[in-house]
MARTORKE-153511 format. One record per residue (C-alpha): x, y, z. Coordinates in nm, 3 decimals. Layout:
BEGIN
PT        c1        c2        c3
PT         X         Y         Z
...
***
This chain:
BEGIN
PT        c1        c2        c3
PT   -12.201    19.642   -11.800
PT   -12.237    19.897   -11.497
PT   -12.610    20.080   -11.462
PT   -12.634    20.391   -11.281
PT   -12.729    20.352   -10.882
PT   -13.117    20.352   -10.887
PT   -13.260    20.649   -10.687
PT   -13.585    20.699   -10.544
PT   -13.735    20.969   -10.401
PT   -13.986    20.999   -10.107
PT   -14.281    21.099   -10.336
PT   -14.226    20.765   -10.547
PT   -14.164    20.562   -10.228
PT   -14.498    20.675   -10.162
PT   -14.660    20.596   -10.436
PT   -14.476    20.243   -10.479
PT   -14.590    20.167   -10.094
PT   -14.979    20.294   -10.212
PT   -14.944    20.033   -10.498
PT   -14.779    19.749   -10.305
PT   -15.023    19.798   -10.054
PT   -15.327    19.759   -10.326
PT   -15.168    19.484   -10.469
PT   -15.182    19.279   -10.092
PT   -15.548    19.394   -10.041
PT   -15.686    19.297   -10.384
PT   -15.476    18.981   -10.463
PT   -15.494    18.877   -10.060
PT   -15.107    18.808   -10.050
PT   -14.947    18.812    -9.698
PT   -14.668    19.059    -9.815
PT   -14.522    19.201   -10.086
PT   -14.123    19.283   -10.127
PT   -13.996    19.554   -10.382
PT   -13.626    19.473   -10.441
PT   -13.341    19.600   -10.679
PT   -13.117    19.407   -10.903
PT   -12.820    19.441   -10.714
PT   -13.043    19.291   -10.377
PT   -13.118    19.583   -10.158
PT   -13.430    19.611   -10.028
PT   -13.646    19.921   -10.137
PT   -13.928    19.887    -9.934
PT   -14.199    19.659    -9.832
PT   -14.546    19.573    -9.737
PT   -14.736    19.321    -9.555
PT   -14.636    19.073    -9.246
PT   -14.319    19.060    -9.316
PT   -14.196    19.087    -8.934
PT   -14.113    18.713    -8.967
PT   -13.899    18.707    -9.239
PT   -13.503    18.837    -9.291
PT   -13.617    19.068    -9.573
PT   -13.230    19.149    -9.626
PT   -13.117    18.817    -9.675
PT   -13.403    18.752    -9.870
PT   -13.355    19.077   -10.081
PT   -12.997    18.929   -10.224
PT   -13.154    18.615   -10.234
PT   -13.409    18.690   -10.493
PT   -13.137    18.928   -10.690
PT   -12.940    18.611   -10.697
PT   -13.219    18.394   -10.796
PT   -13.292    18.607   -11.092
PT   -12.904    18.622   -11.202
PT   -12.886    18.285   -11.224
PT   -13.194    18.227   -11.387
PT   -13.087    18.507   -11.674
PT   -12.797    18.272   -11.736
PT   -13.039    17.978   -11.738
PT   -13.236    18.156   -11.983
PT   -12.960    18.257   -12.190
PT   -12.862    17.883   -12.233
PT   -13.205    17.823   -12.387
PT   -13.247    18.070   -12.597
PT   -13.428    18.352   -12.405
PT   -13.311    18.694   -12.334
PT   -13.440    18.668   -11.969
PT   -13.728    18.531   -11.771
PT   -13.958    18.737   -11.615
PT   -14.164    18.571   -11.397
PT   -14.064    18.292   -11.134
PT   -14.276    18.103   -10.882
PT   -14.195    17.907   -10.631
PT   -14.481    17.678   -10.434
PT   -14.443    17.541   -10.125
PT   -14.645    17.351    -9.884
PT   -14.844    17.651    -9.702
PT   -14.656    17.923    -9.861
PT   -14.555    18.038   -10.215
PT   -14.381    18.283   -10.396
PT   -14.431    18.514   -10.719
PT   -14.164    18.687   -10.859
PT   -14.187    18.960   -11.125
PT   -13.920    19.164   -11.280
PT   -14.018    19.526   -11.292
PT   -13.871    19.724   -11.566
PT   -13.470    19.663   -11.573
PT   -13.345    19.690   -11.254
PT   -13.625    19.617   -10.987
PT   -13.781    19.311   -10.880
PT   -14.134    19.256   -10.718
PT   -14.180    18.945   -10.533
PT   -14.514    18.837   -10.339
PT   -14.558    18.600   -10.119
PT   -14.911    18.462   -10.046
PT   -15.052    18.112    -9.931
PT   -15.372    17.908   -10.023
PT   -15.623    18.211    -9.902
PT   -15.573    18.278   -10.293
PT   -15.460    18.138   -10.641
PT   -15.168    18.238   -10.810
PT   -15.397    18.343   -11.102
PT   -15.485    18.597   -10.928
PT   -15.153    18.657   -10.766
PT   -15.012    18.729   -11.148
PT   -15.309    18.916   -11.237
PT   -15.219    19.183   -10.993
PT   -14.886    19.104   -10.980
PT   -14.880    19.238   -11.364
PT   -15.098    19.494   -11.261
PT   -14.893    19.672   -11.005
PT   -14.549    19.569   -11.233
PT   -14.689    19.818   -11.482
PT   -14.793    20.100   -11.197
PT   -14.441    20.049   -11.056
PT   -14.277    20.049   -11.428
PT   -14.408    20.346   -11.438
PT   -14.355    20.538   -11.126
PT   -13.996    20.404   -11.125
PT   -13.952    20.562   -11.498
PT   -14.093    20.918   -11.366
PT   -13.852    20.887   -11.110
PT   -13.570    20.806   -11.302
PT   -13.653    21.129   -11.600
PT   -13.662    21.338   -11.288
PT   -13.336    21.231   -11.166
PT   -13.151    21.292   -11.517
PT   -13.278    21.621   -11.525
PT   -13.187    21.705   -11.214
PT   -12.809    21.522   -11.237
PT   -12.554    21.851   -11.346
PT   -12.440    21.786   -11.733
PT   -12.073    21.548   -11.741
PT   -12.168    21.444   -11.384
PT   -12.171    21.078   -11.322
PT   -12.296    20.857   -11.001
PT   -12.062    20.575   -10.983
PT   -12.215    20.403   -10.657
PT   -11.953    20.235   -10.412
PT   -11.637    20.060   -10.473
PT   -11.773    19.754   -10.326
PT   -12.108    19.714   -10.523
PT   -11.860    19.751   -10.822
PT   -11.636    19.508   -10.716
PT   -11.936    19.276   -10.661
PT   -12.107    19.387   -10.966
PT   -11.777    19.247   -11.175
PT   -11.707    18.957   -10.995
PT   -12.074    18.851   -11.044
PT   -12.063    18.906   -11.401
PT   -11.735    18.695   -11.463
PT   -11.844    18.437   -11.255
PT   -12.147    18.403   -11.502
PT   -11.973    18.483   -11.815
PT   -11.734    18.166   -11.726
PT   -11.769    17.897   -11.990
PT   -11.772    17.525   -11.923
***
């Protein structure tokens, strides 16, 4: 199943940095990454000058493939929240809507109660600035006119899906 390219505009950028940036203040996280399903980055927030936010972009796209599969196997349409703990650090991940994911990453300066309280928080602000951004787009997109994205996300995109879709 192919979903049009997701497109964001500098005005939402703006106000998904403003909200990324609230949710690192108020839930004391040490950054905060905003990713799309297919793993590119679409922005991010915090001290993140440490980490390959690229490779962990794809990463956490992958991650939430395979865990839709996982979820599919028990019965669920899809999880959406993960959480990972390690020994100093740990990570939250949301999905945001359909096609973004929001993943913080935070240490013991806080609990992950209050992580997913703001987490949740900002999932809905981004929900919805993502949705505005996406009726804008439509409207905007000339009538029989379709963005197909590039060959190579395609490819990807269907080799992906039959490697899932392969039964045991």
């Amino acid at each position: 199943m192919k979903q049009e390219d997701l497109v964001i505009y500098e005005e939402q950028i703006e106000k998904i940095e403003g909200a990324l940036k609230r949710l690192i203040k108020d839930a004391q996280a040490k950054c905060v990454l905003l990713v799309d399903k297919d793993g590119h980055l679409i922005t991010r927030q915090g001290f993140t000058q440490s980490l390959d936010t690229t490779a962990l972009a794809a990463l956490l796209a992958g991650s939430f493939a395979s865990t839709r599969e996982i979820a599919r196997l028990v019965g669920e349409p899809e999880f959406s929240v993960l959480f990972h703990q390690g020994k100093k650090d740990h990570i939250h991940i949301t999905l945001v809507g359909e096609r973004t994911i929001l993943a913080v990453i935070f240490d013991d300066r806080t609990t992950i109660g209050m992580v997913r309280l703001y987490a949740k928080e900002t999932s809905e602000d981004l929900e919805r600035i993502l949705s505005l951004a996406h009726r804008e787009e439509a409207m905007a997109k000339p009538e029989g006119k379709t963005d197909r994205g590039s060959e190579f996300s395609t490819s990807l995109e269907s080799r992906l899906d039959d490697i899932f879709s392969e039964q045991p």
